[in-house]
BAKOL-344163 format. One record per residue: residue in three letters; y, x, z of N, C-alpha, C in turn. Coordinates in steps of 0.1 Angstrom, whole numbers, plus 5000, padded with zeros to 4 digits. Each point is the difference from the previous one (the first is absolute). Example, Ala and Ser with C-alpha at 12.3 -4.5 7.8 and 13.67 -1.06 7.14 Angstrom:
ALA494351325078501249915000501250095000/SER501149964993501150095000501149925008/
# end
This chain:
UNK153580448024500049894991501449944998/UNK500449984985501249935000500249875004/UNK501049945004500349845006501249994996/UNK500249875002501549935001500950095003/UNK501450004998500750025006501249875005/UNK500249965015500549915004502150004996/UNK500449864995501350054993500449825011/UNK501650014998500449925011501149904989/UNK499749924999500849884994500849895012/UNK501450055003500549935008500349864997/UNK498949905002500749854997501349955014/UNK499750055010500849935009501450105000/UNK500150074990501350045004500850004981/UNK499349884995500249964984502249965003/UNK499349895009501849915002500750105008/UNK499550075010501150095008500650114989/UNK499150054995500250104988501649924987/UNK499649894997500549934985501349985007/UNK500049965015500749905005501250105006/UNK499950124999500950135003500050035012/UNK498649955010500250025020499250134995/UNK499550084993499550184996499950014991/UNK500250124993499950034989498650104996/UNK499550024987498950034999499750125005/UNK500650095002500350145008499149985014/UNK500849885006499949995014498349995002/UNK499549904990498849975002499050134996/UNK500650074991498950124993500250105009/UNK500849995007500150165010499249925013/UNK499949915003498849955010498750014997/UNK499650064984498749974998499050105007/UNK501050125002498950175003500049975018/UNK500949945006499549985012498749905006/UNK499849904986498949945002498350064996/UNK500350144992498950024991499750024990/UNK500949894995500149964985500150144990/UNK499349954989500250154988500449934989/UNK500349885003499949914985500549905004/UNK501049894988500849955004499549874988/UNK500749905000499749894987501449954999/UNK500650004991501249985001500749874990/UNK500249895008500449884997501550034984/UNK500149914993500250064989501749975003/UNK500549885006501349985005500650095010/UNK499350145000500850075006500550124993/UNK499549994992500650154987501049894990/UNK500550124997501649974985499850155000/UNK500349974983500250124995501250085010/UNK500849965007501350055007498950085008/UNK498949915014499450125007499250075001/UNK499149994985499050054996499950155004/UNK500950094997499550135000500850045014/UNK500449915007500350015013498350015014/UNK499649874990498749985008499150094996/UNK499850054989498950104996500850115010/UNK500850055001500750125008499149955012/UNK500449895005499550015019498250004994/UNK499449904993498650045001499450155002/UNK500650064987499950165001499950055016/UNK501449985004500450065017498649955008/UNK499849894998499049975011499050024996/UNK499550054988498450044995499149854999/UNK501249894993499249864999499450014987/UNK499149944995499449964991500249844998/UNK500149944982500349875000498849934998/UNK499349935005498949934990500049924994/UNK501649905001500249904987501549945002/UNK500349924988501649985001499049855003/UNK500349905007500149855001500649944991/UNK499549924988501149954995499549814998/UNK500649914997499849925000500449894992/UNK499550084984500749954986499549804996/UNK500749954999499749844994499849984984/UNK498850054999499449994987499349884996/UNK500349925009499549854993501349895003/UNK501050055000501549904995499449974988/UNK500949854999499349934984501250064987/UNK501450095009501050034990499050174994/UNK500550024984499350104999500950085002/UNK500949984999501450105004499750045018/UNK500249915006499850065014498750095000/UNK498949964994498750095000500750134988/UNK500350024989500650114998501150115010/UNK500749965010501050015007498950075012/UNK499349945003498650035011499550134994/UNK499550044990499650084995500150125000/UNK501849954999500750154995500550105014/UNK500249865012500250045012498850065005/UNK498849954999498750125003499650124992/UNK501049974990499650164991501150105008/UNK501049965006501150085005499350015017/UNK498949945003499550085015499050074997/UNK499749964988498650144998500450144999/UNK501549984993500750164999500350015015/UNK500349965008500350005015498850065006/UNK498549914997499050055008499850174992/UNK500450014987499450174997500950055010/UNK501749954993500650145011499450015015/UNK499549915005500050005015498150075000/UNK499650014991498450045003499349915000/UNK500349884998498949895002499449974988/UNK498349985002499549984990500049844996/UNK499949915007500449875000500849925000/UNK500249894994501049865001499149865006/UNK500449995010499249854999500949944992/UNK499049844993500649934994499449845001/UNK500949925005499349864999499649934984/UNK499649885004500149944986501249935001/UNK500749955010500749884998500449905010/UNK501049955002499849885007499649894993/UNK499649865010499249864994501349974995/UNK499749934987501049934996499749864993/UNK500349925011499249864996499849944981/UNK501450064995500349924982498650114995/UNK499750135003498950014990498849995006/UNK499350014989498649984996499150145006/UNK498949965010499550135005499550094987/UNK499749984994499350084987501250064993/UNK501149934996501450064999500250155009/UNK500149955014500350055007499650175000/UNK498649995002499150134998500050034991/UNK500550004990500150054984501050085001/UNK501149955005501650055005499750105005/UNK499749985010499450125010499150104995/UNK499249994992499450154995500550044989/UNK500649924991501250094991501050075007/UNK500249975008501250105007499650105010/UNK498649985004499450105007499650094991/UNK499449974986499750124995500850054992/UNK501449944996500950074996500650105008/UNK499749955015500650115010499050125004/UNK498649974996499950124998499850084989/UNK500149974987500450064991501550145001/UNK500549925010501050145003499950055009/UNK499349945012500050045011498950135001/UNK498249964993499650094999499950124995/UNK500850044989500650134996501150135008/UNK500449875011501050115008499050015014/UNK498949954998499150095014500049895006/UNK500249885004500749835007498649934992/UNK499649965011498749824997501049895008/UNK500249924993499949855004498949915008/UNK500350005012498949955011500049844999/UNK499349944996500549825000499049975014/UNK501149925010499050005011499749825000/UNK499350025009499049855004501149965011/UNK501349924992501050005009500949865004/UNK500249995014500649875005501549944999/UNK500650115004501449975003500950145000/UNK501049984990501050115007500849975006/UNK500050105011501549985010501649914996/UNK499950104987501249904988499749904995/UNK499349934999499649864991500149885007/UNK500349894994500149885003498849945002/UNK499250044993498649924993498750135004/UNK498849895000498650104998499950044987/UNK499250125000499550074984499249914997/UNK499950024987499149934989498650045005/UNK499550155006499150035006499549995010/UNK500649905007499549955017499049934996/UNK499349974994498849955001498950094991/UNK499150055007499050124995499350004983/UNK499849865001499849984983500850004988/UNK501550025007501149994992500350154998/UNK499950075012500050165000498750024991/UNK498949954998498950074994500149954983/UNK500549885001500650014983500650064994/UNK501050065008500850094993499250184999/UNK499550015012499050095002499050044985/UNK499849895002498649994986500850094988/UNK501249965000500750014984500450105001/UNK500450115011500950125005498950105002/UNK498649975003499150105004499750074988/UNK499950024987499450094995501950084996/UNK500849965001501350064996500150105011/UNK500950105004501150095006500349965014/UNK500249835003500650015012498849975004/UNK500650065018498650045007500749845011/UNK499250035015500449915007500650045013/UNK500649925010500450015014499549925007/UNK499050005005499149925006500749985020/UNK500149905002500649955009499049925010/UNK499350075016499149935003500149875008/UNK501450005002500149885008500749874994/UNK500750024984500349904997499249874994/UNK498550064999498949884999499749935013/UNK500950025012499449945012501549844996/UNK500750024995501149895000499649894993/UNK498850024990499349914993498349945004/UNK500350085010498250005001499050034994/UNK500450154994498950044989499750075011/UNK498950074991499050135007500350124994/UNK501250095002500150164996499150064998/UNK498850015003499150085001499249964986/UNK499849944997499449874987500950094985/UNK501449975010501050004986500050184997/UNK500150095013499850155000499150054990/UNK498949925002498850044993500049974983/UNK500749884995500350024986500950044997/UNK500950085005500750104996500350154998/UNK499750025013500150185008499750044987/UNK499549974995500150154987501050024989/UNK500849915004501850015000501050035008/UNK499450035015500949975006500650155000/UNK501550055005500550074997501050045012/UNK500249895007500950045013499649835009/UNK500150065010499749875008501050015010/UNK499649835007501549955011499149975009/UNK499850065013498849975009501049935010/UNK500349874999500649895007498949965008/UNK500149925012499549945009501049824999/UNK499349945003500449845006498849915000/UNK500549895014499649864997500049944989/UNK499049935003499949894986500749934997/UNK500649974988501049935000501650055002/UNK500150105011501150035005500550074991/UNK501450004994501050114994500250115008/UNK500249995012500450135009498550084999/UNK501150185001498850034999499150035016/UNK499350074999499250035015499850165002/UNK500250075014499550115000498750025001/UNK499850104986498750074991498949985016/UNK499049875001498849975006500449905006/UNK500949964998500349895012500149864991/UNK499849994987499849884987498649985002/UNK500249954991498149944993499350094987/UNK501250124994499350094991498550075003/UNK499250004991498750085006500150124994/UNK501050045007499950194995499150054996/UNK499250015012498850114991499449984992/UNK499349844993498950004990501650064985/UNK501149975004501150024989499850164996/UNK499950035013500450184998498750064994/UNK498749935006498950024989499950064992/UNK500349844994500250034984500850034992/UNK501350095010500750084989499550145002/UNK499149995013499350145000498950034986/UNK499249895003498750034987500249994989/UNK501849984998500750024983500450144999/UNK500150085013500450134999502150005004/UNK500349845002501650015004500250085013/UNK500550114992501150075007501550024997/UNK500649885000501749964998500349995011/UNK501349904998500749995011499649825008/UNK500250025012499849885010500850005004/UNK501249934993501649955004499649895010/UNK500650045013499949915012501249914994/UNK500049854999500749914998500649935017/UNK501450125006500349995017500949834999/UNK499349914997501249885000499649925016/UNK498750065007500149945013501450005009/UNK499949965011501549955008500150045011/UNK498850115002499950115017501050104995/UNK501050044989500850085003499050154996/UNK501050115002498750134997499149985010/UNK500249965011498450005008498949984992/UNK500349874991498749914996499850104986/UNK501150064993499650144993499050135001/UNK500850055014498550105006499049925000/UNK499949875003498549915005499550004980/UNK500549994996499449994984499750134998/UNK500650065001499650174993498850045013/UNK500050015011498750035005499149944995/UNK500049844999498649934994499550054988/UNK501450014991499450064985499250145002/UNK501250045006498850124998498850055008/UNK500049935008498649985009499049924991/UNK500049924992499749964987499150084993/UNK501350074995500150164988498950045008/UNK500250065012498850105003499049955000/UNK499449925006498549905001499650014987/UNK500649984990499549974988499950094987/UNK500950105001500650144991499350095009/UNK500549995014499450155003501150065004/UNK500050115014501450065009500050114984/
# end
């Protein structure tokens, strides 16, 4: 039977990475000693300069991408800065073809107190579906996830609150972009993922199998949060999802608390997919 295939999104090594203590090399040649076959790859670490440097090492290591991260502000009230947003995510979609990735995540935005929420979400799906307008032709979906905070941002997304994610949702579902469904960032609001899983998965297109406390920004190693894994993995089973389950590693046990996520996941995987 086909399943998931498990892909590794390094949050805790976002600032070590940006901040020049490793370079992206360092972290992708660690991925085959962990397992790893698949990689998620934060978008502030490619430039056109080391793009086909990085595609070189993925090749060497037999990595597969399952998405560029990106984290465009499509609800600025300038239309210039949202045009500027646009054109910067049309230049990682050519990034995710060369690299093999079928995916871009894409936010809606950060909150911006001067507009209007209805403004807001309007912004945001004009530029989502202009971005897939190009994106879909080169083999690239635009993932809009159910999302809190980027690492880079000052501010929460427009989407931290589940009804604000599902307004925009409403207006995006019958178009091109699919989703990136994220299970632990409904625990920072006190929603119920499993609720929100359920009016979606039949969009969903790549997922972030994060763990945490309620409330907590840090993340947790995969069992050790308040996520309810399994009814999640469920029901990406009885949709027939077999993508990727980007471990979201932002917990603070270091690779220990890594192995500790990739055995749970995939001990998971198996219970529920099948050895």
């Amino acid at each position: 039977m086909a399943k998931p295939t498990i892909a590794w999104m390094p949050v805790r090594l976002i600032h070590p990475i940006l901040q020049g203590q490793m370079t992206v090399f360092d972290w992708l040649r660690q991925a085959p000693a962990f397992g790893v076959q698949a990689v998620e790859i934060y978008h502030a670490f490619l430039s056109d300069a080391n793009l086909s440097q990085v595609k070189a090492e993925l090749n060497a290591l037999g990595l597969s991408v399952s998405q560029i991260t990106c984290a465009p502000d499509f609800t600025n009230p300038d239309p210039a800065v949202r045009a500027g947003e646009l054109e910067a995510m049309k230049r990682r979609v050519d990034w995710a073809a060369t690299l093999g990735a079928n995916a871009v995540r894409t936010t809606a935005g950060m909150v911006h107190d001067e507009v209007e929420p209805g403004d807001a979400a309007k912004y945001a799906v004009e530029c989502m579906v202009k971005l897939a307008e190009y994106a879909v032709p080169c083999g690239v979906y635009p993932c809009y996830e159910n999302h809190y905070k980027d690492r880079l941002w000052t501010r929460e997304d427009f989407s931290f609150l589940p009804e604000r994610f599902l307004q925009i949702f409403e207006q995006i579902e019958p178009t091109p972009v699919r989703v990136n469904f994220d299970f632990a960032n409904p625990l920072m609001t006190g929603a119920d993922p499993v609720g929100l899983l359920q009016r979606v998965v039949h969009k969903v297109h790549h997922v972030h199998a994060g763990d945490r406390l309620p409330g907590e920004y840090q993340h947790s190693v995969l069992g050790e949060g308040a996520v309810p894994f399994q009814p999640l993995l469920q029901i990406l089973k009885a949709h027939g999802y077999t993508g990727y389950l980007s471990i979201e590693d932002g917990q603070a046990q270091g690779d220990a608390g890594f192995r500790k996520s990739l055995a749970f996941l995939n001990a998971q995987i198996a219970g529920i997919w099948g050895n």
